[in-house]
N, C-alpha and C positions, 0 to 999 in steps of 0.2 A: 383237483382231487384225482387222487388213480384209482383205476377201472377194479370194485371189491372183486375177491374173488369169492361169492357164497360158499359159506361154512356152515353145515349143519349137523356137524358130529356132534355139537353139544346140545343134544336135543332134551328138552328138562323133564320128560317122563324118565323115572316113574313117580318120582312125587308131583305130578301136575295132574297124572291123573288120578293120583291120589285125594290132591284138592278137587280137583272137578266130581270127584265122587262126594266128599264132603260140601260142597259148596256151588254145587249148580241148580241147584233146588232155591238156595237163595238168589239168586243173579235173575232167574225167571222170574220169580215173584216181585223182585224189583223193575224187572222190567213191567209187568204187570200193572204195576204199582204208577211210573210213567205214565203207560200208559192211560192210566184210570185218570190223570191229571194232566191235562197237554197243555201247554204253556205257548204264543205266537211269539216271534223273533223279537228280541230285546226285554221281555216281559217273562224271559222265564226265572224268575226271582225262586219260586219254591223250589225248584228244581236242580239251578246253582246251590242254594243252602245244601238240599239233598246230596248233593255228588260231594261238594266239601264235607258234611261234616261225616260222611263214611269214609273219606280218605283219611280225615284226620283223627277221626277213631281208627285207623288200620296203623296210625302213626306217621303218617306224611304228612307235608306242610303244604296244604293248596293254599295258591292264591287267585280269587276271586278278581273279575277283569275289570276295569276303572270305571265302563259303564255301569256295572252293578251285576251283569251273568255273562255267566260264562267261568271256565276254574282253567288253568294252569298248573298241572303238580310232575314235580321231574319224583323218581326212584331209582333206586341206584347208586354207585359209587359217587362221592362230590369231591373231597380233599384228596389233594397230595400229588404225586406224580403217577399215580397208578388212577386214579379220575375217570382216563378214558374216554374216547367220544361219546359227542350224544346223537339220538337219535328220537323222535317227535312222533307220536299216534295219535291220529284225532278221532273226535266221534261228532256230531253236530248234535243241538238239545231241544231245540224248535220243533214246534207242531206247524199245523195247515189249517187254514179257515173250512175245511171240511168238517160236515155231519158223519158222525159216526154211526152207521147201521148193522153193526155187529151184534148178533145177541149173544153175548158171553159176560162171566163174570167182569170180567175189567174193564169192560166198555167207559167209553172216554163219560166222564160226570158233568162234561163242560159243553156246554150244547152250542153246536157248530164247529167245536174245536177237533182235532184225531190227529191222533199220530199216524197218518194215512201216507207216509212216507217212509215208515220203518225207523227213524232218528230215534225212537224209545227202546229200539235194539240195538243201534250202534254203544247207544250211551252206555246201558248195561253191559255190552260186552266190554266197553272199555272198562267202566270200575270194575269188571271182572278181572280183566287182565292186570289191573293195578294190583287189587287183593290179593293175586296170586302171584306178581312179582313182588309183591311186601313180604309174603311169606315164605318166599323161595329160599330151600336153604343153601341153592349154588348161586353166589355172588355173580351178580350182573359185572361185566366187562367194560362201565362206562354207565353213561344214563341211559333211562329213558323216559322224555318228559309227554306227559300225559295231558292231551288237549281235547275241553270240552268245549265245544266254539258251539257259541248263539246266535239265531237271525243265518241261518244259509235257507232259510226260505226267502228273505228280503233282498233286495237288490241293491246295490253290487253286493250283498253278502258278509256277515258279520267275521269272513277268514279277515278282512282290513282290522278288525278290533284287536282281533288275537295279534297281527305283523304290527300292528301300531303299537300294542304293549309288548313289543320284544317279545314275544311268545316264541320265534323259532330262532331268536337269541342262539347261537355256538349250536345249532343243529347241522348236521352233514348230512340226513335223510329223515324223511317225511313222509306217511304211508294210512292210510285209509282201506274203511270197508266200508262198501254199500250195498243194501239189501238188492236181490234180484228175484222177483218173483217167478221168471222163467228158467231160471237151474234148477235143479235136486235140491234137498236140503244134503251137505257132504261134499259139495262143489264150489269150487273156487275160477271163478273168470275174471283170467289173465289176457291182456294185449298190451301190446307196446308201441307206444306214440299216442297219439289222440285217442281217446275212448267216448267220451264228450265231445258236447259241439260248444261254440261258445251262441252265449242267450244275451238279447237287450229287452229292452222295455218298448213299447212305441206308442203313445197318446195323440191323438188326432181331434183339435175341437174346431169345431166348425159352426159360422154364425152367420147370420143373413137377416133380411126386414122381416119374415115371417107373412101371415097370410091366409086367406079362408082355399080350401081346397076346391071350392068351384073354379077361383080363376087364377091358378100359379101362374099361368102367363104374363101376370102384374107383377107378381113377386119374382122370388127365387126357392127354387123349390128346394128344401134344404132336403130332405129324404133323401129325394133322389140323387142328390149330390155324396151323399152320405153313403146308398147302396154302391151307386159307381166306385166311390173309394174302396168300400169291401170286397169288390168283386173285380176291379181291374188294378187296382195298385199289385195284388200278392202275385197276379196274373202276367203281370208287365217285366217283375221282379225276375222271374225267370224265363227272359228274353233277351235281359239284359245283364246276366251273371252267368259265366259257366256253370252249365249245369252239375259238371264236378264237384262245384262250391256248396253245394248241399244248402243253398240257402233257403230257408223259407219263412214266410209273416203267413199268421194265421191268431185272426181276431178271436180275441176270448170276452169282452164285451162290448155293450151296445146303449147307448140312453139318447134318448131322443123324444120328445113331444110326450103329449099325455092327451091329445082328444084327435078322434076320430078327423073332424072337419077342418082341421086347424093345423095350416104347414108352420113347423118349432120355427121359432130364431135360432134355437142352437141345440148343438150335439155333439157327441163324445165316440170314438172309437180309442179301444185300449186291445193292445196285444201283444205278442213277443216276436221276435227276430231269432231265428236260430240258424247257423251257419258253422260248415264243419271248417272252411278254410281261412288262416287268417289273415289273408290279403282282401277275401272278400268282406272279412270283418269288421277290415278297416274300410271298409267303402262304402260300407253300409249304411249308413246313418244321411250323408249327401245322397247317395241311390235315393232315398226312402223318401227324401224331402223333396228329390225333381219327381220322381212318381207324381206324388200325392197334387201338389203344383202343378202340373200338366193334367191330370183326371179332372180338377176343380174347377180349371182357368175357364173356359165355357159357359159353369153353371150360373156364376154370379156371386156364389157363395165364398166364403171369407175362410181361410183355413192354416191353423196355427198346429205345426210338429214339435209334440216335445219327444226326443231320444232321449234316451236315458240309458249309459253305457251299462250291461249287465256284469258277466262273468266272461274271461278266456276259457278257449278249452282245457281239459285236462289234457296235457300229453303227456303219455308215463315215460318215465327215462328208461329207457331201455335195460341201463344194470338194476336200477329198481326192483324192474319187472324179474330179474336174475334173483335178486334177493326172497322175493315175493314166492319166484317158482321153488326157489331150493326150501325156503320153510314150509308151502303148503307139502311138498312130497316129504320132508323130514316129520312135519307133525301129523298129517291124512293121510300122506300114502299117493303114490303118482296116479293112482284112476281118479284122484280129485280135482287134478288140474283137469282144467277147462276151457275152449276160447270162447271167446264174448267179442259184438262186435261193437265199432263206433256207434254211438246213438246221438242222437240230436237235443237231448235233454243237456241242461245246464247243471254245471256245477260248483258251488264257488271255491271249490279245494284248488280249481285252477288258477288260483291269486297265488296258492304258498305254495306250486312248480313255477313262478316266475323270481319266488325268490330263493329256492332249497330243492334241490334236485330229489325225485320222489315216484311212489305208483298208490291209484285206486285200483282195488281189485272188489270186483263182485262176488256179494257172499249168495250162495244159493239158499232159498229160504222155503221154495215147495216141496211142500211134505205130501205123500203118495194120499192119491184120493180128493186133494187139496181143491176147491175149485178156482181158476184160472183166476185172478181179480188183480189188477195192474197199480202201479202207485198210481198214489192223489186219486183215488177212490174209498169209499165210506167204508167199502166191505173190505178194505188189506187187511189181513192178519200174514201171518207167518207160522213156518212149522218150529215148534221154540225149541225144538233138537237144534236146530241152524245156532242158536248162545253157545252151546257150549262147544261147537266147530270155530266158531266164531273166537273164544277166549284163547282158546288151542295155537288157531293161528297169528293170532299177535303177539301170545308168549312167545312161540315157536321164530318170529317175524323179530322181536325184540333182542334174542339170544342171537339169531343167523347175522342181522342186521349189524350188532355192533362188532361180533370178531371178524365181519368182514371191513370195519372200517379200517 
């Protein structure tokens, strides 16, 4: 593939903002609407219906993904020798096992469910951006196929569903938003290479005879076995990895025993692995199993690792990031570019940069006065000015994108 060179003459105001005047009052309320309904990965059946049959009322032909959610829809030229390349935007549709503690109208109606990760705003700005390339009356220069992918809260991430159904099928580039609660709402962060870490899974169960807590010295004391693993494996871990490699395990749950007096036979740690480099990536999982192995071997206690591979990082392609920059300044304006740095959160958009060269850019989503509330929290919201920045620039991303193919 040669190096695009971004094109953003053909920038599609003013009738885009013509439609965004007409039609972002809808796009919000849909997202609204999401969000009043949060669906967990593979289970968003209402959801998929919903995205289909608005495309296909706008006149595009979705197809729905073989598991049952998630939609596929290209726009744009198809026949002939004028066709043109394509180019791929996704949004993810999945909610989060999170309580939703917002007191607003749309607040999530499914208790424990929230769109506590902003997916109910990608989604919407993507059917926005669809509505408004369906109606655009300057002919797209090629595709652009429209990816709603389900399950990127589950591990390894439902982007496998979408590359196993051919979804990025004759795509040349591939480009994503993610909400960012620490930009402006008007901001766009741009980097180039890694922006993400890559994330695993890491399950620890641990079993022993059990026991009355007057005399663990008969048994094996399984607690105690259990806290050493919490407290020296993540400890050990960076001792034995450059500390450049960003890596770090940090347990997110804990079960063990249920009385006072009485050491369990058995116990559970569950956590993630996150790690910026990917040499150490790859060594991860042997690292994690001689840890854990060596903290135990002592106590007596019996101890089985299950890894479970997550996500690679995102790393933007660098003319991606070219492309990404020439539309946020052709459709925002250059005070909108932004930098953003690598974080250590997982993503699974980083499956489709191993097969289709691509960039995530961070959408800025605080609105002035906003208070500070980070994803995978109950109280996310967003400033929903950030939808129609959002639609702006993927139109704007879709036009620069393909005359630069």
């Amino acid at each position: 593939m040669s190096t695009p060179e971004p094109d953003a003459s053909a920038v599609p105001s003013p009738w885009l903002d013509q439609w965004l005047t007409r039609n972002c009052g809808a796009v919000v309320a849909l997202r609204r609407q999401l969000h009043a309904h949060p669906e967990l990965g593979r289970r968003e059946y209402v959801t998929t219906e919903l995205i289909r049959s608005r495309l296909a009322a706008a006149g595009l032909s979705p197809r729905v993904l073989p598991l049952g959610t998630g939609v596929v829809c290209d726009v744009g030229t198809f026949d002939g020798p004028g066709a043109g390349p394509v180019i791929a935007l996704r949004a993810d549709i999945d909610a989060l096992p999170v309580l939703d503690v917002k007191e607003v109208s749309y607040r999530s109606t499914v208790e424990g469910l929230s769109h506590a990760c902003g997916h109910d705003v990608h989604t919407a700005i993507l059917l926005g951006t669809a509505l408004a390339l369906a109606a655009s009356p300057e002919p797209l220069p090629g595709r652009v196929r429209l990816v709603f992918q389900p399950a990127e809260e589950l591990t390894p991430g439902g982007s496998l569903d979408v590359i196993a159904a051919d979804g990025l099928d004759a795509a040349e580039w591939v480009f994503c938003l993610h909400c960012d609660p620490r930009l402006p709402t008007g901001s766009v962060g741009l980097r180039s290479g890694p922006i993400t870490a890559a994330a695993d899974m890491v399950e620890v169960y641990l079993s022993g005879p059990g026991g009355h807590t007057a005399r663990p010295h008969l048994t094996a004391d399984l607690i105690y076995a259990l806290g050493r693993v919490i407290t020296d494996v993540p400890g050990l871990l960076s001792r034995v990895v450059d500390p450049r490699a960003g890596l770090s395990l940090v347990w997110g749950e804990v079960q063990a025993g249920r009385a006072a007096n009485a050491i369990p036979q058995t116990g559970v740690l569950r956590g993630t692995v996150r790690v910026l480099d990917r040499d150490a990536w790859a060594r991860a999982p042997e690292l994690v199993r001689r840890l854990v192995a060596g903290v135990i071997g002592p106590t007596g206690i019996t101890a089985e690792v299950e890894y479970v591979r997550g996500v690679p990082p995102v790393d933007n392609d660098p003319h991606a990031i070219e492309l990404l920059r020439a539309a946020t300044v052709a459709g925002l304006g250059a005070a909108a570019v932004a930098d953003t740095p690598q974080s250590l959160g997982g993503e699974d958009f980083g499956w489709y940069l191993e097969k289709v060269p691509g960039a995530l850019a961070r959408l800025g989503v605080a609105g002035p006065g906003m208070p500070s509330v980070d994803l995978h929290q109950g109280a996310f919201d967003i400033d929903e000015g950030a939808i129609e920045v959002g639609v702006r620039l993927l139109v704007q991303t879709a036009y620069t994108a393909l005359r630069a193919c």
